[in-house]
C-alpha positions in Angstrom: 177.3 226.4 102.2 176.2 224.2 99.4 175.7 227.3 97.1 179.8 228.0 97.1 181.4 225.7 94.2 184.3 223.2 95.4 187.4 224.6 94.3 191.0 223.0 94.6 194.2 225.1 95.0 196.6 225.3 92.0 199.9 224.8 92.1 201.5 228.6 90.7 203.4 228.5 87.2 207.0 227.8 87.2 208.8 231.4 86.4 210.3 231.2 83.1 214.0 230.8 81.9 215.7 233.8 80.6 215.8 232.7 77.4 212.5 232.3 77.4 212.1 235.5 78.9 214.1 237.4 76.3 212.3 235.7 73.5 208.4 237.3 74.6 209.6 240.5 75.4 209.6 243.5 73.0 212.4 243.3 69.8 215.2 245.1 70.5 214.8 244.9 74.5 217.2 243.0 76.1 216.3 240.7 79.1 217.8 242.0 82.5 221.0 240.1 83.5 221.0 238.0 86.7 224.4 238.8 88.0 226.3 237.2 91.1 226.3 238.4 94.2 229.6 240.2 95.1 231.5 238.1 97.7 233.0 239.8 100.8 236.9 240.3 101.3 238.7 240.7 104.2 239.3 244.3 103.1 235.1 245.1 103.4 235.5 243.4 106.8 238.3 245.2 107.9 236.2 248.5 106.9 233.2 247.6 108.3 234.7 246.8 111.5 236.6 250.2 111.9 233.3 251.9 110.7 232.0 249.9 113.3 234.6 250.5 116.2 234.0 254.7 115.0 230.5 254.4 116.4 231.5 252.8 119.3 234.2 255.2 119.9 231.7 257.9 119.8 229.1 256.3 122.1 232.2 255.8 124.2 233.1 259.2 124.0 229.6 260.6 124.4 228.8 258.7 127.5 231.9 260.0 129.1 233.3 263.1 128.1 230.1 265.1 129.4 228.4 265.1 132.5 224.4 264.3 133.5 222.2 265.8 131.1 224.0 265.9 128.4 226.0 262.6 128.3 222.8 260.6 127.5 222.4 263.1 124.7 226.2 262.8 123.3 226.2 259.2 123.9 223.3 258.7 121.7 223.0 261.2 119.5 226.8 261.0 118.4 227.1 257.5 117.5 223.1 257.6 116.0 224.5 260.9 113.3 227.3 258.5 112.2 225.6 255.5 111.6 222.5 257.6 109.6 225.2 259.5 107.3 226.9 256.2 106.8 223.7 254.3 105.4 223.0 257.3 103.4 226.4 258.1 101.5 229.0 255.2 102.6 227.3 252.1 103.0 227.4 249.0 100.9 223.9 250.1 99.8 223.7 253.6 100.4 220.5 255.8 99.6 222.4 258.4 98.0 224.5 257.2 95.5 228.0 259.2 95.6 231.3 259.3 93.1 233.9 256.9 95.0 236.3 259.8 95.9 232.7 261.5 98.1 232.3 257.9 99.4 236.0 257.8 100.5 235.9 261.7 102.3 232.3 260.7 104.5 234.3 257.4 105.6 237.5 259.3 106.4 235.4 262.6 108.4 233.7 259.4 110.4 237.1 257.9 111.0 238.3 261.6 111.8 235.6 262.2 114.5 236.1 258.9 116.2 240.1 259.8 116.2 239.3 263.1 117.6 237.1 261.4 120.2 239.9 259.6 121.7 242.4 262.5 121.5 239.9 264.5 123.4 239.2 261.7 125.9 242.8 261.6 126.4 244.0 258.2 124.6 246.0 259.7 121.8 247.5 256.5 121.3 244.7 255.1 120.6 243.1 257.1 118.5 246.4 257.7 116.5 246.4 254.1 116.2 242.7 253.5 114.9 243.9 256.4 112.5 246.6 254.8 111.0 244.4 251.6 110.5 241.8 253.4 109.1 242.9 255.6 106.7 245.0 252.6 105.2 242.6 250.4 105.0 240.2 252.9 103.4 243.0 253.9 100.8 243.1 250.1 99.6 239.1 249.9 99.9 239.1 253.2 97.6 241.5 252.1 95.1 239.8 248.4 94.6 236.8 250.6 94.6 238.0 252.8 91.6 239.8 249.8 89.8 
C-alpha cells in the first residue's frame, strides 16, 4: 500500500455565469436562456383533477359494469389506456408534441369516455355534470393555451 501516491479530493469548479458562458462559446452562437419555471393556476388544477377524476371514473366503471373475468380486465385496462394516451399527447410534458387544438380533442374524447361511463353505469347526472365541468374548463385551458 505504500506504492499508491496520497491523493486529496478536490473540490469541483464552480459552473460558470452565463455571461461568461456566452463569451467562450463560438461567435455568432448565442448562450441558451435559463427561463422560469411556469407557475401553476388554478385552471391546470382544475384540469388535472377532472383528468384525474376521468381515470377514476373508468376504473370505477370497469370494476363494475362487467362481471368476473372481465371486470379485473376493464377495471385495469380502461383507466391504464387513458392515463398512457394522456402522457403521450395531453400531458404537461407529453412525448408527442401536438398542435393545441389535437391537445384539446385527446382531453375532451378522455372526458367523453369517462361521461359515457357514468351514463352507462346509470348516473346520468353525474356524468352530465362532470361534462359540463369539463368541457368548460378545457375551453378556458385551450384558449389561455392558444393566447
Amino acid at each position: 500500500m505504500s506504492e499508491l501516491p496520497h491523493v486529496r479530493p478536490e473540490r469541483p469548479a464552480e459552473p460558470a455565469p452565463a455571461a461568461a458562458a456566452s463569451v467562450a462559446s463560438a461567435p455568432g452562437a448565442s448562450a441558451p436562456q435559463a427561463s422560469a419555471p411556469e407557475r401553476l393556476s388554478a385552471l391546470d388544477l382544475l384540469s388535472f383533477l377532472c383528468t384525474l377524476f376521468a381515470v377514476a371514473s373508468l376504473a370505477i366503471w370497469g370494476f363494475t359494469a362487467w362481471e368476473f373475468p372481465w371486470n379485473i380486465v376493464f377495471g385495469i385496462a380502461a383507466p391504464l389506456a387513458t392515463l398512457i394516451v394522456w402522457g403521450l399527447f395531453a400531458s404537461p410534458r407529453a412525448v408527442v408534441r401536438v398542435h393545441p387544438f389535437v391537445r384539446g380533442l385527446v382531453e375532451l374524447l378522455i372526458y367523453l369516455s369517462a361521461t359515457i361511463a357514468w351514463w352507462s353505469a346509470g348516473q346520468a347526472w353525474i356524468g352530465l355534470g362532470f361534462a359540463v365541468v369539463a368541457v368548460t374548463v378545457g375551453v378556458l385551458a385551450g384558449r389561455r393555451r392558444l393566447s
